[in-house]
ZAMARGU-4260 file (C-alpha; in steps of 0.2 Angstrom, whole numbers, plus 5000, padded with zeros to 4 digits):
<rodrens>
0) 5610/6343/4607 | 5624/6331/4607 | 5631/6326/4588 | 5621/6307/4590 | 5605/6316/4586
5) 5600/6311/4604 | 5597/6324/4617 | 5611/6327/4630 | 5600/6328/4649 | 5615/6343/4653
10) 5609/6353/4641 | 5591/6352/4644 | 5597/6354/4663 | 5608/6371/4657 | 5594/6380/4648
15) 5574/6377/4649 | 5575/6359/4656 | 5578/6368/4674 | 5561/6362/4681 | 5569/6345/4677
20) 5583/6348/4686 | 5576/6355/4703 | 5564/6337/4704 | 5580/6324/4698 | 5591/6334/4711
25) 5578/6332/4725 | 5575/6314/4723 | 5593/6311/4719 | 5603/6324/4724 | 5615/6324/4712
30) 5623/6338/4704 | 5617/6342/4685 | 5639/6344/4682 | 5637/6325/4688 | 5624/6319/4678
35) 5628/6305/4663 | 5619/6304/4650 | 5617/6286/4651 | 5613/6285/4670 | 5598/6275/4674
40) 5589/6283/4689 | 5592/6268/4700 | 5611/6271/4697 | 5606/6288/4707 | 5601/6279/4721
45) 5584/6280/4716 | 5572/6267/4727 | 5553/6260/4725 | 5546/6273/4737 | 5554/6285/4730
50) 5549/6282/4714 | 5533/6284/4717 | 5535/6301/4723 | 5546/6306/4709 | 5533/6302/4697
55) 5520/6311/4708 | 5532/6327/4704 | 5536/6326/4688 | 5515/6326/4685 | 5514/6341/4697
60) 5528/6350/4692 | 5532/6347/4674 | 5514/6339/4669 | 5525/6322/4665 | 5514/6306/4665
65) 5529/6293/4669 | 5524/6275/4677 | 5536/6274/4692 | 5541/6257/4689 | 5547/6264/4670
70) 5557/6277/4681 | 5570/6260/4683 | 5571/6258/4666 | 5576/6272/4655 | 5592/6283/4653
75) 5592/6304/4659 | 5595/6305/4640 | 5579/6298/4637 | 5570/6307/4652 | 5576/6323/4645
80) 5570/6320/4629 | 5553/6315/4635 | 5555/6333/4645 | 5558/6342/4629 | 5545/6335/4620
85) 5534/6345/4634 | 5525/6361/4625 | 5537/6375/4631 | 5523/6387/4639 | 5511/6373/4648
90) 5524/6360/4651 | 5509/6348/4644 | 5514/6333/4629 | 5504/6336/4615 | 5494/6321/4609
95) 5505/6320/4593 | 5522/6323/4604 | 5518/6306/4614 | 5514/6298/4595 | 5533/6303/4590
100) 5544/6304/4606 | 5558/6291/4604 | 5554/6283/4625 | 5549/6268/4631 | 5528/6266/4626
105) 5526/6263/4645 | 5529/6281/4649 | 5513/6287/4642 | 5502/6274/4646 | 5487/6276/4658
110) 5495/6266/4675 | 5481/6257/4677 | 5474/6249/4661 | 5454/6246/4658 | 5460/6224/4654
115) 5472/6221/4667 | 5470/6205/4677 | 5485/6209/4689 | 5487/6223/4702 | 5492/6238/4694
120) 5509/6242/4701 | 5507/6260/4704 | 5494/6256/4716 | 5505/6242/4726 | 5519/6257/4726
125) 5506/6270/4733 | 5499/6257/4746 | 5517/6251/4751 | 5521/6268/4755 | 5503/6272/4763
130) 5504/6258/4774 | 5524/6254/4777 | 5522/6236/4770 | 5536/6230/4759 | 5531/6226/4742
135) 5532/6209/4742 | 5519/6207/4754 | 5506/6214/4745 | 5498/6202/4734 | 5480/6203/4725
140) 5474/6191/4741 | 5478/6205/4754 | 5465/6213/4763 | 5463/6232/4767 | 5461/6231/4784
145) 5478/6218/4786 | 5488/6231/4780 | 5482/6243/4789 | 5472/6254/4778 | 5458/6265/4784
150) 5444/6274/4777 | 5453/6288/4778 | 5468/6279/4769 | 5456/6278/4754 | 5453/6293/4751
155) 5471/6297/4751 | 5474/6280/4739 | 5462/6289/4727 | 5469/6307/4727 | 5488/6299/4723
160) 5483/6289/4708 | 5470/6304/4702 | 5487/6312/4704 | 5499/6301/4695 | 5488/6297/4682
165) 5478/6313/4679 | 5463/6305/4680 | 5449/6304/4692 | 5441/6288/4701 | 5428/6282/4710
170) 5430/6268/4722 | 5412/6260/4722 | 5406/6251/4738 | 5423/6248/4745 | 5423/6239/4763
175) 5440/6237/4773 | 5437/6217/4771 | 5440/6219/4752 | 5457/6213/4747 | 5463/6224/4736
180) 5460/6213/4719 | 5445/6221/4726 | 5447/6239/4726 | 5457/6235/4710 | 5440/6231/4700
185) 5432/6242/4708 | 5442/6257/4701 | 5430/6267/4688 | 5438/6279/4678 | 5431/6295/4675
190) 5435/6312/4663 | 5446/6323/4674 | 5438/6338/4676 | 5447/6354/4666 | 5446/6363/4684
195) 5453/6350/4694 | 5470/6355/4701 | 5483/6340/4705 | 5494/6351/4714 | 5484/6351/4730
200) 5496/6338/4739 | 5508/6327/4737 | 5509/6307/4742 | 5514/6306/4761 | 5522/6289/4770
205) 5515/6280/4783 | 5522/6283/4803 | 5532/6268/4809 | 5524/6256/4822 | 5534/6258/4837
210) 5546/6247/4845 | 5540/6238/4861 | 5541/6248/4876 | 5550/6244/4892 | 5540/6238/4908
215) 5545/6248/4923 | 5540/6246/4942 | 5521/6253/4947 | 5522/6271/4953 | 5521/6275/4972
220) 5507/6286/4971 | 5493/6294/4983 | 5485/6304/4972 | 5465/6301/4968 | 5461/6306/4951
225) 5444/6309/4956 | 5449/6321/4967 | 5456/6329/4955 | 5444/6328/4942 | 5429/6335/4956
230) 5443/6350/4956 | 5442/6351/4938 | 5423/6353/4936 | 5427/6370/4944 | 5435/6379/4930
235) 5422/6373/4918 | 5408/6387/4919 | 5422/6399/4915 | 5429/6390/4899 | 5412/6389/4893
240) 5412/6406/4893 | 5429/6410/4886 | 5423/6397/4871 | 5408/6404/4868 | 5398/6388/4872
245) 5389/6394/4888 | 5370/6396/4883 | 5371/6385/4868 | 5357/6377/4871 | 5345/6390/4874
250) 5354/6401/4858 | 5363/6393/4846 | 5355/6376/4844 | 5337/6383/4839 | 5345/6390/4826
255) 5355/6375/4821 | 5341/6367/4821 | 5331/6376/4809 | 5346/6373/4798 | 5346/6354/4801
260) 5328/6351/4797 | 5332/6364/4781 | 5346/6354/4773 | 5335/6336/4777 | 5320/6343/4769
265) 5330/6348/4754 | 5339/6333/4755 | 5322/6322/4754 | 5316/6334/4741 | 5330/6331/4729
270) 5326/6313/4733 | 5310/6314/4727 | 5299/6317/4742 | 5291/6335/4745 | 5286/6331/4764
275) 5276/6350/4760 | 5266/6343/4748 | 5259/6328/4758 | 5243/6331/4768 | 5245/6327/4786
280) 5240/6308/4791 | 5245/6302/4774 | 5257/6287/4774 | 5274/6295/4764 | 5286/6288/4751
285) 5300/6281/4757 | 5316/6292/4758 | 5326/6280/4744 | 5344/6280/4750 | 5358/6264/4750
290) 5358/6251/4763 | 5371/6258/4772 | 5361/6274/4775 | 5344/6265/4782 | 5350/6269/4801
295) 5353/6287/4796 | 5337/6289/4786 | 5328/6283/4804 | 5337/6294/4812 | 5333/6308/4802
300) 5314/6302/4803 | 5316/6304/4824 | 5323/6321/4819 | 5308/6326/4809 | 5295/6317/4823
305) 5302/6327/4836 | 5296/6344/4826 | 5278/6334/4821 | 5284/6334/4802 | 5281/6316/4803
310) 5274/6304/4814 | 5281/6286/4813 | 5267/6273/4819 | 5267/6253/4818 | 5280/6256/4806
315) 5274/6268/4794 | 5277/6287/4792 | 5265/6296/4790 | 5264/6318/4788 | 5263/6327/4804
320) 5252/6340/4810 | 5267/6354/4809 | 5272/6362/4791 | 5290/6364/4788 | 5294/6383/4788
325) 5311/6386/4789 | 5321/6397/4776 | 5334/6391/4765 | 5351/6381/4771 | 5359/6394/4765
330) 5351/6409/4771 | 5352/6401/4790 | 5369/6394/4786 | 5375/6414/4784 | 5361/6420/4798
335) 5372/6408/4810 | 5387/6415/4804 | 5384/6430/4806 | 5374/6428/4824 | 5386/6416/4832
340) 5402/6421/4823 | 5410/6406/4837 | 5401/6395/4830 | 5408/6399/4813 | 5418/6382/4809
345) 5402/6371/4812 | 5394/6381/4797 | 5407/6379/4788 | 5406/6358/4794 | 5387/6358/4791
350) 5388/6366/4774 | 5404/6356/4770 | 5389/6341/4772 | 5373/6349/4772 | 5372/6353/4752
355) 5380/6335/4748 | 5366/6325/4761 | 5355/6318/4746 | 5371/6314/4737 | 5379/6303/4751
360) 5361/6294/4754 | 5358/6291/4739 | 5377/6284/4737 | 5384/6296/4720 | 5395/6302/4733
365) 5406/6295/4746 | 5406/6308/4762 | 5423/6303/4769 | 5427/6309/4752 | 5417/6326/4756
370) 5425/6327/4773 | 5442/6324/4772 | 5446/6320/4755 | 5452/6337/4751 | 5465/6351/4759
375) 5451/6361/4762 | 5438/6349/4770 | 5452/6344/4781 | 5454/6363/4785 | 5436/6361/4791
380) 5437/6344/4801 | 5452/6351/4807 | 5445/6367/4813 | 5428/6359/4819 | 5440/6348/4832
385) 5450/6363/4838 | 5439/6376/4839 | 5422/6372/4842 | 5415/6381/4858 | 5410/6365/4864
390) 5426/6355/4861 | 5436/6371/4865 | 5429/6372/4885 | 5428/6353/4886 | 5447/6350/4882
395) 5451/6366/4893 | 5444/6357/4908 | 5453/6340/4902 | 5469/6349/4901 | 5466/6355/4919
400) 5463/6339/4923 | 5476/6330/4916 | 5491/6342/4919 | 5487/6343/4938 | 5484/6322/4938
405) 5502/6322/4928 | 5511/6334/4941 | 5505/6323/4955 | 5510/6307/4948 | 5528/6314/4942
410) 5530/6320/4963 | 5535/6302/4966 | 5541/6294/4950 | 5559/6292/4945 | 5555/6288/4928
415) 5544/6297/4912 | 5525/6298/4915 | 5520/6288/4899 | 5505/6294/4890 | 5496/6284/4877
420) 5483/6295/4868 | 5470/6285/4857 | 5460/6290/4842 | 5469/6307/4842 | 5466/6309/4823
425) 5468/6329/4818 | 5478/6332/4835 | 5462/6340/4841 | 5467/6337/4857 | 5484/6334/4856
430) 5490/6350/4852 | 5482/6361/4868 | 5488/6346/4880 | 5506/6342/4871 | 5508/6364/4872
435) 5502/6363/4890 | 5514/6350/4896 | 5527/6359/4886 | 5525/6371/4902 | 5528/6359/4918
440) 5543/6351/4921 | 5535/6332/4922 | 5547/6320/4911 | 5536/6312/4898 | 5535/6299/4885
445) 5519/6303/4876 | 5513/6289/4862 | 5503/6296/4850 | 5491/6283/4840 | 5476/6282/4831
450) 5471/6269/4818 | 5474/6279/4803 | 5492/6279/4795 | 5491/6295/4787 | 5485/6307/4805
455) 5497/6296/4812 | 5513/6302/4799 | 5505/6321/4797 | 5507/6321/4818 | 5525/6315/4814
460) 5529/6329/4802 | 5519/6339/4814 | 5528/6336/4832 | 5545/6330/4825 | 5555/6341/4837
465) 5545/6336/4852 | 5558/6323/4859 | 5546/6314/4871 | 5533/6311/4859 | 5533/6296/4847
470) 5520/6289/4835 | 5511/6274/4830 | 5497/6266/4823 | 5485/6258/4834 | 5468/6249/4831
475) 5459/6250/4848 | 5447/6236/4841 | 5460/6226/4839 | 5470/6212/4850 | 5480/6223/4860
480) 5499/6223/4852 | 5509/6216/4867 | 5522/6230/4867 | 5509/6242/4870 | 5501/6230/4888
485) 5506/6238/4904 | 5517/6251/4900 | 5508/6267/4901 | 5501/6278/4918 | 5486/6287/4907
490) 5478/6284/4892 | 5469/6298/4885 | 5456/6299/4869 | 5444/6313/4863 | 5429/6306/4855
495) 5436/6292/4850 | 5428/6275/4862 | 5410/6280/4857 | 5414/6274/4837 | 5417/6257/4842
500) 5407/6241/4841 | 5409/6237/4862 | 5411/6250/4871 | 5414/6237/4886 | 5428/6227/4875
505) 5436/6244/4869 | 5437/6250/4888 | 5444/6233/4893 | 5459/6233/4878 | 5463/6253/4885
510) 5461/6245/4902 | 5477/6229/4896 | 5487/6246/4891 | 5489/6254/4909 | 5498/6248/4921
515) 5492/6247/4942 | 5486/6260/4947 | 5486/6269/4929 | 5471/6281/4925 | 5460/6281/4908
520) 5453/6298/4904 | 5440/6301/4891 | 5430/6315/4886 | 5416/6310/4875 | 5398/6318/4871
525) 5383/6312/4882 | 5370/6321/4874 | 5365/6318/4855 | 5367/6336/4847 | 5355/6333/4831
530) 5367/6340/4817 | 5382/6328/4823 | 5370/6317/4812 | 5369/6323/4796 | 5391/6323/4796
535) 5395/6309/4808 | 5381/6299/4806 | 5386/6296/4786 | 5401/6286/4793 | 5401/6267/4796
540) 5410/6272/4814 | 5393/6281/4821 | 5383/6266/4821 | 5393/6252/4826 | 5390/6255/4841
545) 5380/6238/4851 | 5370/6251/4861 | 5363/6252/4841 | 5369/6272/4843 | 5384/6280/4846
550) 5380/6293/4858 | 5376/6287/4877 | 5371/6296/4896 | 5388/6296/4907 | 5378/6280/4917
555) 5380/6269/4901 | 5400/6276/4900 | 5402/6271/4921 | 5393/6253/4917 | 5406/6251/4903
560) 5420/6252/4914 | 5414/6241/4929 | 5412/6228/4917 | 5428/6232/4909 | 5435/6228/4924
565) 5440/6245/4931 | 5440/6248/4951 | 5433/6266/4953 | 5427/6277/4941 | 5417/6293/4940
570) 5413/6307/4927 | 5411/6326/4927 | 5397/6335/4930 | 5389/6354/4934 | 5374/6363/4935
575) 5372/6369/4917 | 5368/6360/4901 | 5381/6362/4893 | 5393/6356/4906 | 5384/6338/4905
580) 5385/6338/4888 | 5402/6332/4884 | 5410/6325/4898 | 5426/6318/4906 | 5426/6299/4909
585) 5439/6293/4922 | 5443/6273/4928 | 5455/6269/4938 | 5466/6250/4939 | 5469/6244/4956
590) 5488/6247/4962
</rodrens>
């Protein structure tokens, strides 16, 4: 202790006060030898941003609950003391500690306070990071979707001030249209749970919007992508294989959907309605569930009709002739484990959602919350896009495709192939076609986009060495950005077109992006699998679709693009089911 009475940060940085000096040094990089006592934080060097992220520290590390914007304000002296007041085994203030350290009141007051009128800075600091926008141009008038938040983006909003705050929230009925004096009243405070952890991430920036690329002369080309995608459907029966997808549809979708009608009928049962105990031809109740959710409960009802359970006439529902007997979700949710040990990530996806179905109809839960709002449900997401049999054969076939249409271009081109992949989300696809085009000697510039900030930074972090690559987020429901018209030779998405409101209009925008003679290659599902319903269809993306669902025949896809204004197109195809269940959609731009 220094002889003022007043704790001297070097000795807390000397002794027990270590911890403290590992987070300063990393956000400041400053030696403890170097430190003053009387040094503000901003004297270090210390920004907005990084603020935020310091605070996020100190609470994960040290168990300190300091308001980033109070981070500007007081001494090292006074941090340190704050420090030391922390209990010397858990590192937690004790309630009568707060009472009697000598700081600032700010530093232990919640950050976002039950009668505030005004944007709770912590949030602003969060969502400035989140979505790159400097702080002055967030005001309580600014809509999500302006500044470029997702869905996802909420969730991740939510986890960083749970994290800073130690407290948990629920966003209630938040829409992208909202401003966020919106989603500012619409914070609910709840009891953190005693098992919650706050250490399982940390707050991420957004990627950077790339600069405008340069036009460059069309390509000299006489290669036909169709020919090469007819070469392409070859290797298909032998990926399937190697993924484990061939005979799904005689096998493995039985059993899934024995396990679909299981988790819908305890679904409706925790709802309220026992569709056992209804005699057959009685009218039922109606499945309650929020507005949102009435396409999905219809849905579900088709499901159901298909099996006889019910039987929807002149717009009631009425109790088949079929009784439902199908064991427990979680008996079959093991039984396909164990019988289709490929198929083991879309358990783990269906009982991520499955247990959780009456929850998310019924609005107590939100289910992007329940699919990505975690480090473990993005494990499962992750997984599900990477190595599902299905999605596994299909992007083999679209690498096949897409490395041979890249060679050929890059016979005649004196400059980078440019590659703009949409939607790309978990990198699903991205990371098979970005290690496959590691292994040909095509020059590249590969654009990786999608509409959500935080996939876009995590690709950053993920593919920072890969010099060819660059990020960005794109909105491909959106005006087209004019550094992104004519400048690419493919553009390639996964999944991605069928989760928009006009397919036609969304084809038509990819269509601005590529330049004459350019190539748009798509692989999207063409056959509704049932389950896909229970996780997707709980997301506002499923149904936007004008088609009124998301999933369309390859016919609708090739109509899309004639009106889109492509010049030929085609799409894969072979002789078993599962090859003309996902498929690759090519159109093609006159040269």
């Amino acid at each position: 202790m220094a002889a003022s009475g007043k704790t001297d940060i070097r000795n807390v940085l000397r002794s027990d006060g270590a911890a403290l000096k590992d987070v300063l040094g990393s956000f400041t990089n400053v030696e403890p030898s170097a430190l003053k006592p009387d040094s503000s934080l901003e004297d270090l060097g210390l920004d907005s941003i990084a603020a935020v992220q310091l605070a996020n520290a100190l609470l994960l590390q040290l168990q300190l609950q300091v308001h980033p914007d109070e981070l500007f304000k007081v001494s090292l002296n006074t941090l340190a003391e704050y420090a030391q007041k922390a209990h010397p085994a858990s590192m937690k203030l004790r309630s009568s500690d707060r009472s009697n350290a000598n700081v600032p009141s700010g530093l232990a007051t919640p950050l976002l306070a039950s009668d505030s009128t005004t944007l709770p800075s912590s949030l602003v600091q969060v969502i400035s990071q989140l979505a790159k926008v400097p702080f002055e141009h967030i005001s309580e008038t600014s809509k999500l979707s302006e500044l470029g938040i997702d869905s996802f983006s909420l969730c991740e909003i939510k986890q960083q001030l749970e994290r800073i705050e130690s407290k948990q929230f629920v966003f209630c009925d938040i829409q992208l249209c909202h401003t966020l004096h919106d989603l500012a009243a619409q914070l609910t405070v709840l009891p953190l749970s005693p098992s919650r952890s706050a250490a399982d991430g940390t707050v991420e920036a957004a990627a950077e919007t790339q600069e405008c690329l340069i036009t460059r002369p069309s390509l000299d080309r006489s290669c036909n992508p169709l020919e090469i995608l007819a070469q392409s459907n070859s290797i298909y029966e032998a990926a399937s294989h190697r993924s484990g997808f061939a005979g799904y549809w005689s096998t493995v979708s039985p059993l899934q959907q024995d396990l679909l009608l299981s988790y819908i009928n305890e679904a409706f049962i925790t709802l309220g309605v026992n569709l056992s105990e209804q005699p057959q031809g009685v009218e039922t109740p109606t499945i309650p569930c929020i507005p949102k959710h009435e396409r999905l409960v219809k849905r579900l009802l088709d499901i159901l009709e298909a099996r006889y359970i019910v039987r929807q006439c002149r717009g009631k529902v009425l109790r088949g002739s079929d009784c439902i007997d199908v064991d427990t979700s979680a008996r079959l949710c093991e039984q396909l484990r164990i019988q289709h040990p490929s198929f083991e990530c879309e358990a783990k996806l269906l009982n991520l959602i499955g247990p959780r179905l009456a929850e998310c109809l019924s609005g107590k839960v939100d289910p992007l919350s329940v699919l990505f709002g975690s480090a473990e449900s993005r494990h499962v997401m992750g997984s599900f896009y990477r190595d599902a049999p299905m999605m596994a054969a299909h992007t083999e076939q679209l690498i096949s495709f897409f490395v041979s249409l890249v060679e050929t271009l890059a016979v005649k081109s004196q400059t980078p192939i440019r590659v703009l992949e949409v939607g790309a989300g978990t990198g699903g696809t991205t990371a098979p076609l970005v290690a496959a085009l590691r292994n040909t000697r095509v020059h590249l510039d590969y654009t990786f986009t999608d509409i959500g900030a935080s996939f876009v930074h995590k690709a950053k972090a993920r593919w920072e060495g890969v010099e060819w690559m660059s990020f960005a987020v794109l909105d491909i429901e959106a005006e087209l950005p004019e550094c992104f018209r004519g400048q690419y030779d493919i553009v390639v998405g996964t999944n991605v077109v069928h989760a928009t409101r006009d397919r036609t209009s969304t084809c038509r925008r990819l269509r601005y992006a590529l330049r004459p003679g350019g190539v748009l290659a798509l692989s999207e599902l063409t056959r509704p699998i049932d389950w896909y319903d229970i996780c997707f269809g709980l997301l506002d993306g499923w149904w936007l679709a004008d088609e009124g669902y998301a999933i369309q025949p390859a016919t609708v896809w090739m109509d899309a693009f004639e009106k889109a204004g492509f010049q030929t197109m085609g799409h894969s195809s072979g002789d078993s089911e599962e090859a003309n269940t996902q498929r690759l959609l090519i159109a093609c731009t006159e040269d």
